[in-house]
N, C-alpha and C positions, 0 to 999 in steps of 0.2 A: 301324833303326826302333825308334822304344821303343813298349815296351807300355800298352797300357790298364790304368791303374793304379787302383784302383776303392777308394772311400771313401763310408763309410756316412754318409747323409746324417740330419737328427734323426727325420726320418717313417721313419726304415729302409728308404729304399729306396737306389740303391746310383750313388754320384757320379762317375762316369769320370773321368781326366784330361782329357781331351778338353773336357768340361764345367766345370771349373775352365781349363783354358786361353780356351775362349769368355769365360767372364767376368771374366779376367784384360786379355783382349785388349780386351772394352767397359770396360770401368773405368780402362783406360791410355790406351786412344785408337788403339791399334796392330793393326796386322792381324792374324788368327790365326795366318798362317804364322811372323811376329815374335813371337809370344805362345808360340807354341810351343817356337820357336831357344831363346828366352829359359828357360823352363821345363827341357828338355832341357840346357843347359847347366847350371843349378841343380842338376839331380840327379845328373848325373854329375860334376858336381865333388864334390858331399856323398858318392856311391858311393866315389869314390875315395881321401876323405880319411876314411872310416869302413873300406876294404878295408886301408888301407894304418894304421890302428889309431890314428889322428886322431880323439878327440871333435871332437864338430860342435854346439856351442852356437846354439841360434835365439832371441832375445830375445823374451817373452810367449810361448814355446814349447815347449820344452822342448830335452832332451840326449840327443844320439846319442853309444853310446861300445858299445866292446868288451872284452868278458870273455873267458876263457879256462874251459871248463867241461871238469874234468878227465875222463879216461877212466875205465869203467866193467868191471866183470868180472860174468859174466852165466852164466846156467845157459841152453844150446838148449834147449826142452822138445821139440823132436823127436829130436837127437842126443842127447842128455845129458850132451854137455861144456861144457864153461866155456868159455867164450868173452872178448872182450875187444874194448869197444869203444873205438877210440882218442878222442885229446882233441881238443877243435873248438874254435874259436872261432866267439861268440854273438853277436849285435850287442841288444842292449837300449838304452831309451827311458825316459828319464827326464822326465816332464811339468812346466812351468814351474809355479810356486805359484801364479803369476797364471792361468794356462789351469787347472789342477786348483780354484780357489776360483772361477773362473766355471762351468765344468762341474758343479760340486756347488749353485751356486747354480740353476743352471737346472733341473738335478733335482730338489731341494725345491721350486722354486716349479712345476713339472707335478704332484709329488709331491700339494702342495698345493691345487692347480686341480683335480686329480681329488676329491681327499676332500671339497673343498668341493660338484662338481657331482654327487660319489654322495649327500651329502645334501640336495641339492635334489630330487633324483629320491628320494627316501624320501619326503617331504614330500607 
């Protein structure tokens, strides 16, 4: 069973899968339980080509890929030995130019909408 995967929507409140699957499923034409097969399959192919150290390119999206973020040596401050944390790998996100220059445009232009409607309320 996959999880409710939750995505902050522009009002901040917060977008389940579930809710992106509904409106995957009206926008295609296809039943929720198809919208969801479909979805479910998408991400567990992306999981397992990101687990197995496969970038994952999404065109107007961006790039999944894996680092290797080395180990670390540590003082316990309750013990007071050094310790040693081994090395993991990371999975990082790299956002398309196209999604990162829409993102910033939408920002400036609320950026904007505000300073405009703080000075009408001055007025």
């Amino acid at each position: 069973m996959a999880k409710n995967y939750k995505i902050e929507k522009e009002d901040g409140s917060t977008l389940l899968d579930r809710q992106i699957i509904s409106e995957y499923a009206r926008a295609e034409g296809v039943s929720v339980v198809e919208a969801k097969r479909r979805l479910n399959v998408f991400i567990d192919t992306m999981r397992e080509l990101v687990i197995d150290g496969n970038p994952v390119s999404l065109r107007r999206f961006g790039r999944f890929y894996t680092t290797k973020r080395k180990g670390i040596r540590f003082k316990n401050n309750k013990t007071g030995q050094i310790e040693e944390a081994p090395a993991t790998k990371v999975i990082r996100f790299k956002p398309a130019v196209s999604l990162k220059r829409e993102l910033n445009v939408k920002v400036k232009s609320k950026m904007f909408k505000a300073l405009k409607d703080n000075k009408s309320n001055k007025q």
